[in-house]
DSSP file (Angstrom, degrees, kcal/mol; ACC not computed):
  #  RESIDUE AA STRUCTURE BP1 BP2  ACC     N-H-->O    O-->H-N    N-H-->O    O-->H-N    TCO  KAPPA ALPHA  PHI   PSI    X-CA   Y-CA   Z-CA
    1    1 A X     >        0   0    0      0, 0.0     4,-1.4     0, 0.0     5,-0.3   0.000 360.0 360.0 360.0 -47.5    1.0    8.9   -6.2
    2    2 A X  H  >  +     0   0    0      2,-0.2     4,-0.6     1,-0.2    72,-0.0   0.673 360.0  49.5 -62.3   7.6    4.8    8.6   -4.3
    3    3 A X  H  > S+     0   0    0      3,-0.1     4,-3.0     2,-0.1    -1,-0.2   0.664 109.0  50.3-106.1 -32.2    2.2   10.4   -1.0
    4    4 A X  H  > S+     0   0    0      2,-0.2     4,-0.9     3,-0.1    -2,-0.2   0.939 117.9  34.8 -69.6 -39.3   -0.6    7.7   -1.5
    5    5 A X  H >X S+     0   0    0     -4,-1.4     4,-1.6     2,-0.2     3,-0.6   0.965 118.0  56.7 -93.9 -58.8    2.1    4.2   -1.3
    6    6 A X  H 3X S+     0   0    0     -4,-0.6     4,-3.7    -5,-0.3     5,-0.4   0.906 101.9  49.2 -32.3 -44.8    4.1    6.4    1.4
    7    7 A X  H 3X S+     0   0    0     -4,-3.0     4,-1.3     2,-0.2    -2,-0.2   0.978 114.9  51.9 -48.7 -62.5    0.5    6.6    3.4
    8    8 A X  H XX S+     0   0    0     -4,-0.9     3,-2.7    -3,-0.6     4,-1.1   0.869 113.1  41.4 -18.8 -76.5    0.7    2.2    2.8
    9    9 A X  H >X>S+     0   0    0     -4,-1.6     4,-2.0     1,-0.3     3,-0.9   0.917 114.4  54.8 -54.3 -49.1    4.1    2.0    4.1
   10   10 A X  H 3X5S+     0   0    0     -4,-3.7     4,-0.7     1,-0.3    -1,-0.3   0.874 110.4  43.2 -45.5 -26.3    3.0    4.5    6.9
   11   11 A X  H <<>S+     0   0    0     -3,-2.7     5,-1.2    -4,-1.3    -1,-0.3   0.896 114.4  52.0 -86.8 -26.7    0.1    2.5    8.1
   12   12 A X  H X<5S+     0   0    0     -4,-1.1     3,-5.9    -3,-0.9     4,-0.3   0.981 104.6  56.9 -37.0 -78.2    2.2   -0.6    7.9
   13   13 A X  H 3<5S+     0   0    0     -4,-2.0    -2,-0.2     1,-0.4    -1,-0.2   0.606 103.3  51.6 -52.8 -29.8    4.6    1.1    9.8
   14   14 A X  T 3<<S-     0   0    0     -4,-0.7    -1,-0.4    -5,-0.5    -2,-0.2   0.414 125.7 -98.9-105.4  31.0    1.9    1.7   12.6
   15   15 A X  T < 5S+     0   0    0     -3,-5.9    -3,-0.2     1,-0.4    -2,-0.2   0.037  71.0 148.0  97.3 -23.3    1.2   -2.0   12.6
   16   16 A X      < +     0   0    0     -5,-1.2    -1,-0.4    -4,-0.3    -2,-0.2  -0.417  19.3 179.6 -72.0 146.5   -1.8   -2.4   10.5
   17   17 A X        +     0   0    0     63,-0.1    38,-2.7    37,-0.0    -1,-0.1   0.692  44.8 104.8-120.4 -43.5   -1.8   -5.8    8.6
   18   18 A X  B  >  -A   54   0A   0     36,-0.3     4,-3.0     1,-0.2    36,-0.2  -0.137  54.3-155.1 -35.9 111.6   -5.3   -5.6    6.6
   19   19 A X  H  > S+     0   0    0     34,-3.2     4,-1.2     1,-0.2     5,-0.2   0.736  96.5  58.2 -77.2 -13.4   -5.0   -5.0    3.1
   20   20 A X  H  > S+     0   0    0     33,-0.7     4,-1.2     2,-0.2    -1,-0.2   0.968 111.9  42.3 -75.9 -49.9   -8.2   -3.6    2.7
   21   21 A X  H  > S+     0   0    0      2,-0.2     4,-2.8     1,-0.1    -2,-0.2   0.963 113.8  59.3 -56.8 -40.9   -7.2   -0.8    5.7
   22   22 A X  H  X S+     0   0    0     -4,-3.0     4,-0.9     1,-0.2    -2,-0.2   0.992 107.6  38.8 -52.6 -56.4   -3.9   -0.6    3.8
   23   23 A X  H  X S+     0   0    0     -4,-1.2     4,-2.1    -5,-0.2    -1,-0.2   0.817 107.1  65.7 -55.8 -31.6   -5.4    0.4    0.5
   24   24 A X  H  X S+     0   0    0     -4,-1.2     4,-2.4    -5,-0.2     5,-0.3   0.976  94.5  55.6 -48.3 -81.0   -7.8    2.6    2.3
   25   25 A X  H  < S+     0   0    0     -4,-2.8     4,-0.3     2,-0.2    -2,-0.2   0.727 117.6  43.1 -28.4 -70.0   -4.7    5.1    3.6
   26   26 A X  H >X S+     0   0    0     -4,-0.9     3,-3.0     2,-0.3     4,-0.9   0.860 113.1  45.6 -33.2 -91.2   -4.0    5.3   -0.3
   27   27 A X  H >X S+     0   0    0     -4,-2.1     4,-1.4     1,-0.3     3,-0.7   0.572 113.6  52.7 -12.8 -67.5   -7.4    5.7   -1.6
   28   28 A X  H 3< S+     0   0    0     -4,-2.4    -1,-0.3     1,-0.3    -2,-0.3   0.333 108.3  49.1 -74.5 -12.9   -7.9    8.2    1.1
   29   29 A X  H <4 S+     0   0    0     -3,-3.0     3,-0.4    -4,-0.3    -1,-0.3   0.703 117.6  41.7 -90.5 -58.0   -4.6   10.3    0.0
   30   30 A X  H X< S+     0   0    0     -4,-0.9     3,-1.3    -3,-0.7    -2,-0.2   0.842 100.2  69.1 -95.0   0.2   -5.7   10.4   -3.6
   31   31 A X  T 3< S+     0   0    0     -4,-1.4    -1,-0.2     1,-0.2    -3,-0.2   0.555  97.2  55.9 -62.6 -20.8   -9.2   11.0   -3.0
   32   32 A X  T 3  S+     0   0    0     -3,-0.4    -1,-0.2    -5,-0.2    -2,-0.1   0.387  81.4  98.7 -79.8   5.3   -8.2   14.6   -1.8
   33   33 A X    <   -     0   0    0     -3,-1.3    -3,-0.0     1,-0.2     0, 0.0  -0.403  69.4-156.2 -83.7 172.4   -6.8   15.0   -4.6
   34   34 A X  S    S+     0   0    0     -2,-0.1    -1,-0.2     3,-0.0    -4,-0.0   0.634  91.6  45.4-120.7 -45.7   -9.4   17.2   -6.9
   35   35 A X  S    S+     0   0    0     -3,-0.1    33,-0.6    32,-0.1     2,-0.1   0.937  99.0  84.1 -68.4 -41.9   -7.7   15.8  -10.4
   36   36 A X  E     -B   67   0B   0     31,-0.2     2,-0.4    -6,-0.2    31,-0.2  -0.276  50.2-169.5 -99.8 162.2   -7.3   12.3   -9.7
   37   37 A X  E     -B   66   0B   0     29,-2.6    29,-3.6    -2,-0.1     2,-0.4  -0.931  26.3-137.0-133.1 135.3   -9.5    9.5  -10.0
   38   38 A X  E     -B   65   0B   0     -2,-0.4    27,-0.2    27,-0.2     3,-0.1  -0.683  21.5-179.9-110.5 140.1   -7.9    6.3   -8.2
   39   39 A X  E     -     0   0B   0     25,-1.4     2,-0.3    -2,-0.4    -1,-0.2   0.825  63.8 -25.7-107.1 -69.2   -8.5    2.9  -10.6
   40   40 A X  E     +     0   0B   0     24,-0.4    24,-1.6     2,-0.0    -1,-0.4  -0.959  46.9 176.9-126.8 128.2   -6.6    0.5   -8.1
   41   41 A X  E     +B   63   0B   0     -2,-0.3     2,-0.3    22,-0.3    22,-0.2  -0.937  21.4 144.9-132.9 159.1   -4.4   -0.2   -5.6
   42   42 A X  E     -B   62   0B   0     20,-0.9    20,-2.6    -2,-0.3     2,-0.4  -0.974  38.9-113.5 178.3 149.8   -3.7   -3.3   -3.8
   43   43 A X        -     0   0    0     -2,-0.3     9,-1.5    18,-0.3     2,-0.3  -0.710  30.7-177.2 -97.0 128.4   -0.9   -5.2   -2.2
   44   44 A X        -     0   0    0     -2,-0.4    16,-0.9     7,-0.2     2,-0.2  -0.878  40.8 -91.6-140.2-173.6    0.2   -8.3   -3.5
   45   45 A X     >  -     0   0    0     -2,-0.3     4,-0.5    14,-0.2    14,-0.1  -0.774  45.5-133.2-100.4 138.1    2.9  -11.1   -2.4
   46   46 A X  T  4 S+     0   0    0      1,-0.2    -1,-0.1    -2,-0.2    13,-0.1  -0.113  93.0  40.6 -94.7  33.4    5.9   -9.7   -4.5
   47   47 A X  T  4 S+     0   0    0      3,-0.0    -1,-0.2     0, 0.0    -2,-0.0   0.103 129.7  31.0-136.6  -0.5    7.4  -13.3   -6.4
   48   48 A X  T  4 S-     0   0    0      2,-0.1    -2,-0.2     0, 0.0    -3,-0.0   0.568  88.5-144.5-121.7  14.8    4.0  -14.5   -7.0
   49   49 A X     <  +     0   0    0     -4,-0.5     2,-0.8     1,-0.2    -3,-0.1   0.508  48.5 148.6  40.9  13.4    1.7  -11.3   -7.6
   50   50 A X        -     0   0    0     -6,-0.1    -1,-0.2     1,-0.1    -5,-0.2  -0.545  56.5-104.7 -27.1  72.8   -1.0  -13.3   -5.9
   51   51 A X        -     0   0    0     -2,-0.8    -7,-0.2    -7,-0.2     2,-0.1   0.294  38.4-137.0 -11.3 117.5   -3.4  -10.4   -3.8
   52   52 A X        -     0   0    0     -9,-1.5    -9,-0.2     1,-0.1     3,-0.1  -0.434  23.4-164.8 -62.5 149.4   -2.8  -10.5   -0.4
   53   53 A X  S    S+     0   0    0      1,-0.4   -34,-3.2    -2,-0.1   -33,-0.7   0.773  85.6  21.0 -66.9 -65.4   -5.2  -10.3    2.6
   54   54 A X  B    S-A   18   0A   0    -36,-0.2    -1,-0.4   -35,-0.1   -36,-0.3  -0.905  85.4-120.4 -94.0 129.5   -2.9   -9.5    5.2
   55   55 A X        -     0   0    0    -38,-2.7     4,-0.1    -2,-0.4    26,-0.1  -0.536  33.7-171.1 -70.9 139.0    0.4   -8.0    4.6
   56   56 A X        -     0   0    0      2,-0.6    25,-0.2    -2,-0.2    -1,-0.1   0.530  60.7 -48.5 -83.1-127.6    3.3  -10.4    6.0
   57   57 A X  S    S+     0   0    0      1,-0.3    23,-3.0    23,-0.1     2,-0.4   0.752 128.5  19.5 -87.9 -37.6    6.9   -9.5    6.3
   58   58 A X  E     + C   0  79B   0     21,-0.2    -2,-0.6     2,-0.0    -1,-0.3  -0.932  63.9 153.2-142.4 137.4    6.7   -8.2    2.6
   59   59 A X  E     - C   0  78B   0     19,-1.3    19,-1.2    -2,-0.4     2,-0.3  -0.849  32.7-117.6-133.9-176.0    4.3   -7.1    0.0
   60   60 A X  E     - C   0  77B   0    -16,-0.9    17,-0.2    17,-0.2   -18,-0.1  -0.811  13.7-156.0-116.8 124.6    3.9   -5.0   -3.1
   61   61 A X  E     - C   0  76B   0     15,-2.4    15,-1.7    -2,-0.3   -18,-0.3  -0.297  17.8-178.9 -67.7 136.4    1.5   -2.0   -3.4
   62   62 A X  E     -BC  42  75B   0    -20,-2.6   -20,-0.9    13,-0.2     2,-0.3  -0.991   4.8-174.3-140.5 138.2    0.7   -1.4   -7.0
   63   63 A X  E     -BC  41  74B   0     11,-2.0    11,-1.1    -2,-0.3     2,-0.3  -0.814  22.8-158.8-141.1 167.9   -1.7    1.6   -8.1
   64   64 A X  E     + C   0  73B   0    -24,-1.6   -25,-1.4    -2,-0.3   -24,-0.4  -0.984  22.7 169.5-131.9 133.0   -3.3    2.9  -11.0
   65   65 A X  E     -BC  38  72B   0      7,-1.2     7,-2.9    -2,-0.3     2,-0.5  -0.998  19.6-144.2-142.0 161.5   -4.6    7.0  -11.0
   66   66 A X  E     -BC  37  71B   0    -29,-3.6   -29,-2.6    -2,-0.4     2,-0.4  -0.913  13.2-171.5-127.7 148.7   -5.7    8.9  -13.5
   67   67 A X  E >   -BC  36  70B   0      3,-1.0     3,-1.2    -2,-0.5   -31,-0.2  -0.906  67.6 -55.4-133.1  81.6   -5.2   12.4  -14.1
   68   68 A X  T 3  S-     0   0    0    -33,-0.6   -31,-0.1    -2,-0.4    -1,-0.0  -0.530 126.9 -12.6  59.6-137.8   -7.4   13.7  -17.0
   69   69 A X  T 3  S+     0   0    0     -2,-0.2     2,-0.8    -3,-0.1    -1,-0.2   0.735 122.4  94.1 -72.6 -32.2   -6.7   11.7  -19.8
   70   70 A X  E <   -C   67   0B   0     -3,-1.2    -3,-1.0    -4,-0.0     2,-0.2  -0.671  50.6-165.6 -96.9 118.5   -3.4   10.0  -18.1
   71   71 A X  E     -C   66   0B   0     -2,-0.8     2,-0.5    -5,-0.2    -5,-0.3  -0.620   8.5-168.5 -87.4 126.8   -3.5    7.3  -16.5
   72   72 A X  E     -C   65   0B   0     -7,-2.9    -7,-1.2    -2,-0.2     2,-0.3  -0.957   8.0-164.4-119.6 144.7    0.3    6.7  -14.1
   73   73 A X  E     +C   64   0B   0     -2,-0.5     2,-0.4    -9,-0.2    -9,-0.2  -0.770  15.6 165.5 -98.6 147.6    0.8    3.2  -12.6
   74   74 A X  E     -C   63   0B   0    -11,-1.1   -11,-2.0    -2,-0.3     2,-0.3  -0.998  17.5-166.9-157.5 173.5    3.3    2.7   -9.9
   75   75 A X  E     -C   62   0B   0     -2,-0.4     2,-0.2   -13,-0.2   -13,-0.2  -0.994   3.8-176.4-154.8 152.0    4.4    0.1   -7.3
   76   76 A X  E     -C   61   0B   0    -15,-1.7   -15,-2.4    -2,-0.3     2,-0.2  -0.954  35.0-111.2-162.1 129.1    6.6    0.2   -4.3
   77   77 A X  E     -C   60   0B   0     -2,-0.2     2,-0.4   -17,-0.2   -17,-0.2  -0.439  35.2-146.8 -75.3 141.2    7.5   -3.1   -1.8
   78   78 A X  E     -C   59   0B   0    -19,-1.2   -19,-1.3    -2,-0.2     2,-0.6  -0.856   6.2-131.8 -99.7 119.7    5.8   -2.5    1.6
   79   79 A X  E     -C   58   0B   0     -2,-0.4   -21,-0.2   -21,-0.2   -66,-0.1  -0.798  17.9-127.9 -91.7 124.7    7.5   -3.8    4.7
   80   80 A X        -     0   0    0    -23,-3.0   -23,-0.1    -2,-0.6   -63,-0.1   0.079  48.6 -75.8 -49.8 153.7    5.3   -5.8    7.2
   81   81 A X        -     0   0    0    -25,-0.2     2,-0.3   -66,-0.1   -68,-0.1  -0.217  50.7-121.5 -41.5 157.8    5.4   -4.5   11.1
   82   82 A X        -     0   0    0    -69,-0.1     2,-0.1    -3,-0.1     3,-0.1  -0.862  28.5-127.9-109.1 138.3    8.8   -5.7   12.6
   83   83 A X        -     0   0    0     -2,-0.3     2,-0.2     1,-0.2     3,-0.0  -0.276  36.3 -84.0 -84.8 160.0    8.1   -7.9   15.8
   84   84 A X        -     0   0    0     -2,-0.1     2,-0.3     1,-0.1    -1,-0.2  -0.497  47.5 -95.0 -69.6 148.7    9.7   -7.1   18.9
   85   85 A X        -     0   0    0     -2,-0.2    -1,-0.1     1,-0.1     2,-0.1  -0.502  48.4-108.2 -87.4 140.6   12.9   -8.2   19.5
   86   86 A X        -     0   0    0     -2,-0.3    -1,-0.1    -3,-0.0     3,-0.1  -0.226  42.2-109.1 -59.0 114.2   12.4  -11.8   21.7
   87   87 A X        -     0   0    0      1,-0.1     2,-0.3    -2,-0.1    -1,-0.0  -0.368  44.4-102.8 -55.5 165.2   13.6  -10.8   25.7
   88   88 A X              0   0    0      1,-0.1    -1,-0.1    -3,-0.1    -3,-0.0  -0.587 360.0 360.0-117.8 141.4   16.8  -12.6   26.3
   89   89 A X              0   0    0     -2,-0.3    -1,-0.1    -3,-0.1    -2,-0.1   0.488 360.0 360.0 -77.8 360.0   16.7  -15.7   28.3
């Protein structure tokens, strides 16, 4: 699970803004797994838990996988791409 939110942040990290690609990177992390079975994940605006579309400055990924019989949830806030810093006037 910490390799599937790491993938998030990583995809963040190369600019993608689409939660649906973002969740993808996950999916696609625990789908190679041979034990687990993915229930959810998804990004959401972290003070109102509202689902995102796009990731902003800030979200949080929250996931469900199952393992057998055990199901573990975890969440971890994702930081949006950082703009370039503005050339100096």
């Amino acid at each position: 699970m910490p390799r599937s939110l790491a993938a998030v942040q990583a995809a963040a990290d190369r600019g993608t803004r689409s939660v649906a690609e973002l969740c993808a990177a996950a999916d696609a992390v625990v789908a190679a797994e041979p034990l687990a079975r993915l229930e959810y994940v998804t990004i959401v605006d972290p003070d109102t838990l509202g689902e995102l579309v796009d990731l902003g400055r800030v979200g949080q990924a929250l996931t469900a996988v199952w393992f057998g019989d055990v199901r573990l949830i975890d969440n971890v806030r994702i930081s949006g791409p950082v703009p370039p810093p503005s050339p100096p006037r």
